[in-house]
C-alpha positions in Angstrom: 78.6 93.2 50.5 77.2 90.6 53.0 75.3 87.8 51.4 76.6 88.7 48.0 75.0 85.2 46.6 71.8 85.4 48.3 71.7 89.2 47.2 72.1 88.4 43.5 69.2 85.6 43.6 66.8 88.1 45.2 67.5 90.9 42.5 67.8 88.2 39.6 64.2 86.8 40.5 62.8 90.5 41.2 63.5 91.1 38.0 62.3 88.3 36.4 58.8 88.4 38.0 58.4 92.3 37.5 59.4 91.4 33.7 57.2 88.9 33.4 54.1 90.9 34.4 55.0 93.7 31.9 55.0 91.1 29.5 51.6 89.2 30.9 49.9 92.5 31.3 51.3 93.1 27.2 49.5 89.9 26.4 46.3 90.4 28.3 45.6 93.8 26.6 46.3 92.3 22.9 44.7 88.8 22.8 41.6 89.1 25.5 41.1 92.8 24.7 40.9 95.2 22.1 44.9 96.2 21.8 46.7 99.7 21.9 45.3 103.0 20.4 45.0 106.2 21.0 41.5 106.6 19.9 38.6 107.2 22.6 37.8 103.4 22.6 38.7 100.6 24.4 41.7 100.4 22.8 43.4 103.7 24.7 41.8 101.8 28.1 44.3 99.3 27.6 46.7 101.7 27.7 45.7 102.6 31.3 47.1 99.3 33.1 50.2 98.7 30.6 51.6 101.9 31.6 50.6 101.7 35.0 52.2 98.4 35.4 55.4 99.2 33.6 55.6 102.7 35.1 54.4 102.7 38.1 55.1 99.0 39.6 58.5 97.7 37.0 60.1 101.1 36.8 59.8 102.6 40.3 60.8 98.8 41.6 64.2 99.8 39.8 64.2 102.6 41.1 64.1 101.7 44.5 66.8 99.3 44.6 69.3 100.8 42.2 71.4 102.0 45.5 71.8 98.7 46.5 73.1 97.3 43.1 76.9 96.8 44.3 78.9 97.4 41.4 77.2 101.0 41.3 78.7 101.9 44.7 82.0 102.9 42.6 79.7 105.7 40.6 79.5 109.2 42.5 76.7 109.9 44.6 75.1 112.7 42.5 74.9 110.7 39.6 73.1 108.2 41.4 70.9 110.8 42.8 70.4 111.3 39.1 69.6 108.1 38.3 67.2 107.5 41.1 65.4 110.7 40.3 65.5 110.2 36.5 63.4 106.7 36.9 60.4 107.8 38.9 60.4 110.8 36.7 60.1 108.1 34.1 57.4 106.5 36.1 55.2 109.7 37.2 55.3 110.4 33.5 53.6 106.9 32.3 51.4 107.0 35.1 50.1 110.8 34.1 49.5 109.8 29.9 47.8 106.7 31.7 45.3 108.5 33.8 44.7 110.6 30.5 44.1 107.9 28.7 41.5 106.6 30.9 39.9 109.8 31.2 39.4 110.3 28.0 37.6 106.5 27.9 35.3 107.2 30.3 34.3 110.4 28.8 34.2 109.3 25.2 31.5 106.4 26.2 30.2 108.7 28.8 31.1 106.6 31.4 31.0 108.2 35.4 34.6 109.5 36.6 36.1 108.8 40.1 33.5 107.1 41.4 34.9 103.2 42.6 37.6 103.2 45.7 40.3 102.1 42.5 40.3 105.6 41.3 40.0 106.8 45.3 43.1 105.4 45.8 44.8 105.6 42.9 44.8 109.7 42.3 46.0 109.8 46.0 48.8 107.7 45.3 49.6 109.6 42.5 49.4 112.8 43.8 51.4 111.8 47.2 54.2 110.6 44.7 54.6 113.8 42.8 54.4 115.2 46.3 57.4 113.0 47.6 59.5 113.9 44.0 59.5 117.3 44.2 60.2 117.3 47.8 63.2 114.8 47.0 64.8 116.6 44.5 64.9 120.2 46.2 65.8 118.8 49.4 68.1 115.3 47.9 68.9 116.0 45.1 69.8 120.2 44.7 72.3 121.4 46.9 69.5 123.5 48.5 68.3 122.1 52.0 70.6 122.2 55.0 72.4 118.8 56.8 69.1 119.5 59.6 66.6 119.5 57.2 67.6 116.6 55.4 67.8 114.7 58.7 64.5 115.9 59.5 62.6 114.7 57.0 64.7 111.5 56.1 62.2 109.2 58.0 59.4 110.5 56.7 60.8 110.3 52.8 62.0 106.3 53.4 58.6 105.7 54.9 56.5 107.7 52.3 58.3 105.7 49.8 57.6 102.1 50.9 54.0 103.0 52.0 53.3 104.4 48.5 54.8 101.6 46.8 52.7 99.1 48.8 49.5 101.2 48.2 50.8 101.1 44.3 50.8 97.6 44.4 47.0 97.4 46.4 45.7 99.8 44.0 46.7 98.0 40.7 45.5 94.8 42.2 41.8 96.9 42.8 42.0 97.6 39.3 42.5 94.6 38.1 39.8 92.9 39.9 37.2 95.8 38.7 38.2 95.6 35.2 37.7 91.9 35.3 33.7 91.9 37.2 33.2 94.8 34.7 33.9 93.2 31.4 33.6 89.3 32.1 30.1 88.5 31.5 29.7 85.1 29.3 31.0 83.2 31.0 31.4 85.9 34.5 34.8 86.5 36.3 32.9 83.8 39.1 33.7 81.2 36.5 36.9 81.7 36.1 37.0 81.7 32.7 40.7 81.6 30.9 41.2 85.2 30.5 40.5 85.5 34.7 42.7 83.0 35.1 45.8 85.2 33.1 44.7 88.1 34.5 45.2 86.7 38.5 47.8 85.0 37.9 49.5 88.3 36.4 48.3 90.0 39.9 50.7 87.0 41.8 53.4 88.6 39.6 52.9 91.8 40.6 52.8 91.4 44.5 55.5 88.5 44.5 57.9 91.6 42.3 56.2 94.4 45.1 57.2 92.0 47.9 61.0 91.3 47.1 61.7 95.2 45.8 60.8 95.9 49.6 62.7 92.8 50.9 65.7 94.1 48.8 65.2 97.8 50.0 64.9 96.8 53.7 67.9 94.7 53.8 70.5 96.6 55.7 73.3 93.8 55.2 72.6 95.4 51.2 73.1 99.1 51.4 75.7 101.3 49.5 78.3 101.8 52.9 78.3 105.1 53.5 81.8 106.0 52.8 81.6 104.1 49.7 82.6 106.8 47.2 84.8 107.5 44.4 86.9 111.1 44.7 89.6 112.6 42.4 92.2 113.8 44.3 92.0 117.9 44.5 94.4 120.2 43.0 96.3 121.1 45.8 96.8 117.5 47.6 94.3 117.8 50.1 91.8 115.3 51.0 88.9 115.3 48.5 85.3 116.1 50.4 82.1 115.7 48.6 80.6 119.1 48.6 77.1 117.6 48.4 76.9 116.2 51.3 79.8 117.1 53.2 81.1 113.8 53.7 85.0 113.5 54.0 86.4 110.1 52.6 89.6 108.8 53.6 91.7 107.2 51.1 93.2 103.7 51.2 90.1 102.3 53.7 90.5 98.4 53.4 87.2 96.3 51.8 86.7 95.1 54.6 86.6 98.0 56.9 84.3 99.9 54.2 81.8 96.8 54.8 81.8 96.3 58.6 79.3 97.4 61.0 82.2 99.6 62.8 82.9 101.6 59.7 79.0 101.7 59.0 78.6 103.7 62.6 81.7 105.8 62.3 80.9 106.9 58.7 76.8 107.9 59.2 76.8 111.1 57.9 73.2 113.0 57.9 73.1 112.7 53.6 73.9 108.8 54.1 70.1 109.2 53.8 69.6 110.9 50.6 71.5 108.3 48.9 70.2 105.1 50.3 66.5 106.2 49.7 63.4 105.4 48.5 61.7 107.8 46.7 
């Protein structure tokens, strides 16, 4: 990999700040509010921006870079197809109980549903991503789509994923803000009062992680090479083929032929794609 060093401090300090604002949202929820229940009250709101935050914003920021982790480029492709898809399952799922749970808030306390550009937003993001999953996995993931329609709708799946990510990072900071003018009265969120002061800070966090997941994912120089692949050999001597994608690997390719820009070229294949995706 070029810029191994520089690589490792990017993913080291991506991880750090998207750890830290699970645990800062963790804090905010049990010493300025009411903690975690499952109970109607104010208590299963809480639950709405923890899961959120470690769903949709920690875990899907996994998700996107796990093709570029390195010593993963010696794993087959399907089972980091697996992977991938496994974590923003993971994800969609937290977000779902998370949108029930402030649901059932607003409807417990009678309180207006879907009515501020937060909630706007944030069901269209959500339904866009369950939209971009299931297309993934019957057209990524399953052996189902042809080598054309993959190609075809490539650009539109790396796009879709980096624009909903983005939007996931806007709409948790829009949530954030409106929980804040909602609930900070004595002394008001103008103030800055301590718990305003947490609370923004933990929105840094989030769009300083959201920032270097895309810097990471955007990075050429830090893709899995194409040709990168680990094959037993086949029963009857031949060269092994990945039947997924169609891809032939030649055995014995030097490191540094896998990693220059002339093996890069040579070895596109139209699933490259697939595997170097954001969901």
């Amino acid at each position: 990999m070029e810029g191994y060093r520089s690589f490792l401090f990017f993913l080291v300090s991506s991880l750090l700040f998207g750890f830290l604002g699970v645990i800062f949202v963790l804090v905010w929820v049990l010493y300025w509010r009411e903690g975690l229940a499952w109970n109607g009250g104010a208590a299963e709101f809480n639950l709405h921006p923890l899961l959120v935050i470690t769903g949709f914003v920690f875990i899907e920021g996994i998700a996107i870079i796990v093709y570029r982790l390195p010593w993963t480029w010696k794993c087959s492709k399907l089972l980091m197809k697996c992977i991938h898809a496994g974590l923003h399952l993971v994800a969609i799922v937290l977000v779902i109980v998370a949108m029930v749970a402030v649901f059932e808030y607003h409807n417990s306390f009678k309180i207006p549903n879907m009515f501020s550009l937060h909630s706007w937003v944030g069901l269209t993001v959500v339904i866009l991503f369950f939209l971009q999953l299931v297309m993934s996995i019957f057209v990524f993931l399953l052996p189902i789509a042809s080598d054309s329609l993959r190609a075809a709708l490539m650009p539109i799946h790396g796009y879709m994923g980096l624009l909903l990510y983005g939007s996931i990072i806007a709409t948790c900071l829009m949530g954030i803000t409106e929980k804040l003018i909602f609930t900070l009265k004595e002394p008001p969120y103008s103030k800055l009062p301590p718990e305003a002061i947490f609370v923004n800070t933990l929105g840094l966090l989030i769009v300083v992680f959201g920032g270097l997941v895309i810097w990471i994912a955007t990075r050429p120089a830090w893709k899995r090479p194409p040709n990168y692949d680990v094959k037993a050999p086949l029963p009857n001597g031949g060269n092994p083929t990945d039947t997924a994608d169609n891809t032939t690997v030649t055995d014995h390719k030097p490191d540094l032929e896998l990693n220059s820009d002339a093996a890069r070229k040579r070895n596109l294949q139209l699933d490259e794609a697939g595997e170097r995706s954001t969901m």
